[in-house]
C-alpha positions as CSV (number, residue, x, y, z in Angstrom):
1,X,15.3,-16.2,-13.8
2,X,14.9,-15.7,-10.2
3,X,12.5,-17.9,-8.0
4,X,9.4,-15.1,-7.0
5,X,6.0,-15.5,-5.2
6,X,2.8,-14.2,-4.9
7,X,1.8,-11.2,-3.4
8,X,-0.4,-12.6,-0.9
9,X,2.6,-15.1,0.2
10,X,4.6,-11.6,0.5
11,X,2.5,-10.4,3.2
12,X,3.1,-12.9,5.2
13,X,6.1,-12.2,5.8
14,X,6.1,-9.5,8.8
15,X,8.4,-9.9,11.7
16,X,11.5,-12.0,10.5
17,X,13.2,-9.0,8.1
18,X,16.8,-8.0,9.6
19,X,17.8,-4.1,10.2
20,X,19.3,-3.2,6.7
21,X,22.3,-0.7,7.3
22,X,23.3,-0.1,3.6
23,X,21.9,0.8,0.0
24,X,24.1,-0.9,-2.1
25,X,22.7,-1.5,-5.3
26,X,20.2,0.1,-7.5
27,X,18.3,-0.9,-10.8
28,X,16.0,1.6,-13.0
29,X,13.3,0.2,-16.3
30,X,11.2,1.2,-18.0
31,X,8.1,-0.1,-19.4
32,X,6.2,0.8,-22.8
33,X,2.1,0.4,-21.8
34,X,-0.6,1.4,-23.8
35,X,-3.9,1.5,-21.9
36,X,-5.4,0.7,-18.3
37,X,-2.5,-1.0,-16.9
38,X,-2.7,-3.7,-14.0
39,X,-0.1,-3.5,-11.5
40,X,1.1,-5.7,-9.0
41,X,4.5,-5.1,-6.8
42,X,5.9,-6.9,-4.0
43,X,8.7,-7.1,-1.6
44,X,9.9,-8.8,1.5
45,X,11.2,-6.0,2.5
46,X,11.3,-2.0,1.9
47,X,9.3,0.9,1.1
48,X,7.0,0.9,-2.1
49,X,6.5,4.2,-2.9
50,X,3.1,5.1,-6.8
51,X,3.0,8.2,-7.7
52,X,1.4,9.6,-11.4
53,X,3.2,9.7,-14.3
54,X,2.5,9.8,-18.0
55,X,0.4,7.5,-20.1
56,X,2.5,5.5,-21.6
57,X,5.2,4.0,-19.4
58,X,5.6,2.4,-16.4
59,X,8.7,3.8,-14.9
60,X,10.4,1.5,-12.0
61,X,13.1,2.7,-9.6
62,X,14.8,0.0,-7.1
63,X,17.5,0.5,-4.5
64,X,18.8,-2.5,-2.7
65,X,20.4,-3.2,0.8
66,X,21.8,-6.0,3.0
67,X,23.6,-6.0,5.9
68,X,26.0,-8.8,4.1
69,X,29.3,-8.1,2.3
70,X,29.2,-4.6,0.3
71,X,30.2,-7.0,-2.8
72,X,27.7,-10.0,-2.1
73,X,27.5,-11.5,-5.8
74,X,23.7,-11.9,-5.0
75,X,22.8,-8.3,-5.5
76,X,24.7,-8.2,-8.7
77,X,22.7,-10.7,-9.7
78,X,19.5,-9.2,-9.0
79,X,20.8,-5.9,-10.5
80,X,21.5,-7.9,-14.0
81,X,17.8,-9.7,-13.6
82,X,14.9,-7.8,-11.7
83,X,12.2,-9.7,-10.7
84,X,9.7,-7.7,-13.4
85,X,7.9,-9.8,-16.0
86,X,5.3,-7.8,-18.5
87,X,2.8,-9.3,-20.9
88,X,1.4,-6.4,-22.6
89,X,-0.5,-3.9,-19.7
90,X,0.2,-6.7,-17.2
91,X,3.1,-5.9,-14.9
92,X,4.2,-8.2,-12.3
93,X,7.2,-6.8,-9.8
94,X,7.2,-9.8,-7.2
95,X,9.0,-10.2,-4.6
96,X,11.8,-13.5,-4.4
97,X,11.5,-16.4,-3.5
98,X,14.8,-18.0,-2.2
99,X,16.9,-18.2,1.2
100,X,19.9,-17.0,-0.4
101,X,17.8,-13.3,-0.9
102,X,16.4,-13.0,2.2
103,X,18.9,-11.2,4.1
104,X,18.4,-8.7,0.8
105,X,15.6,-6.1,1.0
106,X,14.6,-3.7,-1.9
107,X,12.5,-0.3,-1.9
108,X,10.7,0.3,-4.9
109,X,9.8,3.9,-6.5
110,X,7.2,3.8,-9.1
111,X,5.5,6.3,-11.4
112,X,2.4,5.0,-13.2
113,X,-0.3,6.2,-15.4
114,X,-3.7,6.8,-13.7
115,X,-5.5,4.6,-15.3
116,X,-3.5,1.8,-13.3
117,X,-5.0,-0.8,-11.0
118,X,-2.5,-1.6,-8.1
119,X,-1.8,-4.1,-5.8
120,X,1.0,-3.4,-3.6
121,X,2.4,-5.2,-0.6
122,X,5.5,-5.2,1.8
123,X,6.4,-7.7,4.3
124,X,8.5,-4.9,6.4
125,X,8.3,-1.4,5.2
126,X,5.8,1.7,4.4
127,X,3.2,2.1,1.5
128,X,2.7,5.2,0.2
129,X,0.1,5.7,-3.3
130,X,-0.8,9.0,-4.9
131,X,-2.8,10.0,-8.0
132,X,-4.2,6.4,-8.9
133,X,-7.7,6.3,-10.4
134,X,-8.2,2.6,-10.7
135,X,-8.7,0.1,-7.6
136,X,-6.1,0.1,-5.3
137,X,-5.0,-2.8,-2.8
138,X,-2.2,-1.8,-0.2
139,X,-0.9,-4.4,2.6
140,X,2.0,-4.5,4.7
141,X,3.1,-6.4,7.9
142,X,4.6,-3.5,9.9
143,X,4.7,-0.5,8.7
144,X,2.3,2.6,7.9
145,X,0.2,3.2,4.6
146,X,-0.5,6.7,3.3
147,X,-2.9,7.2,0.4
148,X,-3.4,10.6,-1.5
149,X,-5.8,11.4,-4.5
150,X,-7.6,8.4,-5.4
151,X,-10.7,7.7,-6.9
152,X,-11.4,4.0,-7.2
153,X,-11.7,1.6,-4.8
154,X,-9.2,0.9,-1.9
155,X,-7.9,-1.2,0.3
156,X,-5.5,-0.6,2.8
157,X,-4.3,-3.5,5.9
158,X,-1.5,-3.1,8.0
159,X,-0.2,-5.1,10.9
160,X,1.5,-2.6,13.0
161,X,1.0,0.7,11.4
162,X,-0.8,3.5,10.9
163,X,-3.3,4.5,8.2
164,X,-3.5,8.3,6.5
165,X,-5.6,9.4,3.8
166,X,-6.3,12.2,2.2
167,X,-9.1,13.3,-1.0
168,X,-10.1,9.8,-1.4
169,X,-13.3,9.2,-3.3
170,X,-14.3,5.5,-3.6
171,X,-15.4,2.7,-1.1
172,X,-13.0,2.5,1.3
173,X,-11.8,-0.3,3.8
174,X,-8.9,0.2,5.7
175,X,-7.8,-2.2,8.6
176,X,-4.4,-2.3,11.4
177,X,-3.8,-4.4,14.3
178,X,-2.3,-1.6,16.2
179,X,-2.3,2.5,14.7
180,X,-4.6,4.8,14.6
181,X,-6.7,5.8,10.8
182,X,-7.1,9.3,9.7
183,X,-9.4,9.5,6.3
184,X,-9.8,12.8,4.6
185,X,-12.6,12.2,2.2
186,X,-13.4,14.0,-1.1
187,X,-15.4,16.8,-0.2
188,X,-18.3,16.7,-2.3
189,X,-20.7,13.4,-2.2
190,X,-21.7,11.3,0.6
191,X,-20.3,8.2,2.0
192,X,-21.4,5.3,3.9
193,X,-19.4,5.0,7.3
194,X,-19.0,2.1,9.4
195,X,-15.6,2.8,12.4
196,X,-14.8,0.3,15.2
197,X,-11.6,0.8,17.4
198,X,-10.4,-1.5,20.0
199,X,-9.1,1.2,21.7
200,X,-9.2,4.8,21.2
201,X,-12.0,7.2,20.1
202,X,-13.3,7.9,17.1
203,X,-13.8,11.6,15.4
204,X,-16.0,12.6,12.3
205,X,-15.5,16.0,11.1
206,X,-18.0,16.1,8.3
207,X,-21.8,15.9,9.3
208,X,-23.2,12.8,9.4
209,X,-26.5,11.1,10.6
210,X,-26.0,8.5,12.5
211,X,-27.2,5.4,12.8
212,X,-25.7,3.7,15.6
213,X,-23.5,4.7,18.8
214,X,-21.8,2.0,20.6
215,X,-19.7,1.1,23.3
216,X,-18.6,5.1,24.3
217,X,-17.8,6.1,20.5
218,X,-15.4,3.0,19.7
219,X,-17.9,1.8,17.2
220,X,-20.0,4.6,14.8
221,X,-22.3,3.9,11.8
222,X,-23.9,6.2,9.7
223,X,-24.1,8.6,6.6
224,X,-22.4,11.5,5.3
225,X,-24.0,14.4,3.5
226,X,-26.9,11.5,2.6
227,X,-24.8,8.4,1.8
228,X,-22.7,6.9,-0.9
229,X,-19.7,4.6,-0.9
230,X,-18.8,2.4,2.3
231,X,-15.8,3.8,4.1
232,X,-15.4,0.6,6.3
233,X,-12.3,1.2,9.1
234,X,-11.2,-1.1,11.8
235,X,-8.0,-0.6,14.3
236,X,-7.4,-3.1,17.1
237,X,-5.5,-0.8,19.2
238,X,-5.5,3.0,17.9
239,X,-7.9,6.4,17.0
240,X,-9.8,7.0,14.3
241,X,-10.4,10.2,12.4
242,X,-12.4,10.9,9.4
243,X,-12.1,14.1,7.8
């Protein structure tokens, strides 16, 4: 079994990841569920790409590169033994934990049912989530985060990167050190808004009653279409738009 760690260790993992060159390896499952299922899937490096599927499996796609040898025996070892465990609705895709693996990154494809709650994070690589109805959690060290149909709660943090959302209908917080943040929310209901950028403006497309002005529009509080969930968004160095 290989060594793995947790997905908040993942994330701390930003700026050390090499330039991978080559996809040299792959490895597909597939996973029998058979209700809500709670999802969590990290690597040190490479893309994590959720999108819906059907109800009743949790469907896992994995391509691997390294700029080492085209043969290194340490990708046919990960091949043979993925770093998936399941017990029951409880899937864990973790990321490894072991010097030999780090020169080794690997992009995961999912498709999930929507009744999944997620937790993804990246060391070095984009998010991008669709069609989830559950809470979502999305972190990575450098790279952006793009979001698309969901309806629970999310979070979304990035380092370096930006943030893009689109028909999003729960509380919202979304945070980067340097990007900009462009939220479309669900058109009907209100939402509670609270924007602060380090630098950059800050837009709001749908109407909203505000409650607070600061600092030449870098920091906006207030309610649209009457209020509801908090939509809480933060960049250190970037715009924010919220559609």
């Amino acid at each position: 079994m290989l060594a793995t760690h947790s997905l908040a260790a993942c994330s701390l993992i930003v700026f050390a990841a090499p330039v991978f060159a080559r996809d040299i390896g792959s490895f597909d499952r597939t996973l029998n569920v058979n209700g809500p299922v709670d999802l969590e899937v990290a690597t040190h490096s490479g893309r994590i790409t959720v999108r819906p599927g059907n109800t009743a499996t949790v469907q896992i796609h994995a391509v691997i590169s390294t700029s080492d040898d085209l043969n290194s025996p340490d990708v046919r070892e990960i091949e043979n033994n993925p770093p998936i465990q399941q017990t029951g609705n409880s899937i864990r895709v973790r990321a490894i934990d072991s010097d030999r693996f780090r020169r080794i990154a690997i992009a995961y494809e999912l498709q999930v049912p929507a009744q999944t709650k997620l937790r993804a994070a990246t060391g070095s690589g984009g998010i991008r989530i669709s069609g989830v109805d559950d809470e979502v959690r999305a972190q990575t060290g450098s790279g952006g985060i793009e979001l698309e149909s969901l309806k629970g709660r999310v979070e979304a943090r990035t380092g370096s990167g930006g943030i893009r959302g689109s028909a999003l209908s729960g509380p919202i917080t979304a945070r980067t050190g340097s990007g900009g943040i462009t939220l479309g929310l669900a058109s009907t209901g209100g939402f509670d808004l609270r924007a602060r950028a380090g630098s950059g403006r800050i837009s709001v497309d749908p109407p909203i009653t505000m409650q607070g002005v600061f600092s030449g529009r870098h920091e906006v509080e207030g309610k649209i279409r009457g209020g509801g969930p908090l939509v809480d968004v933060a960049t250190g160095s970037g715009g924010i738009r919220i559609e």
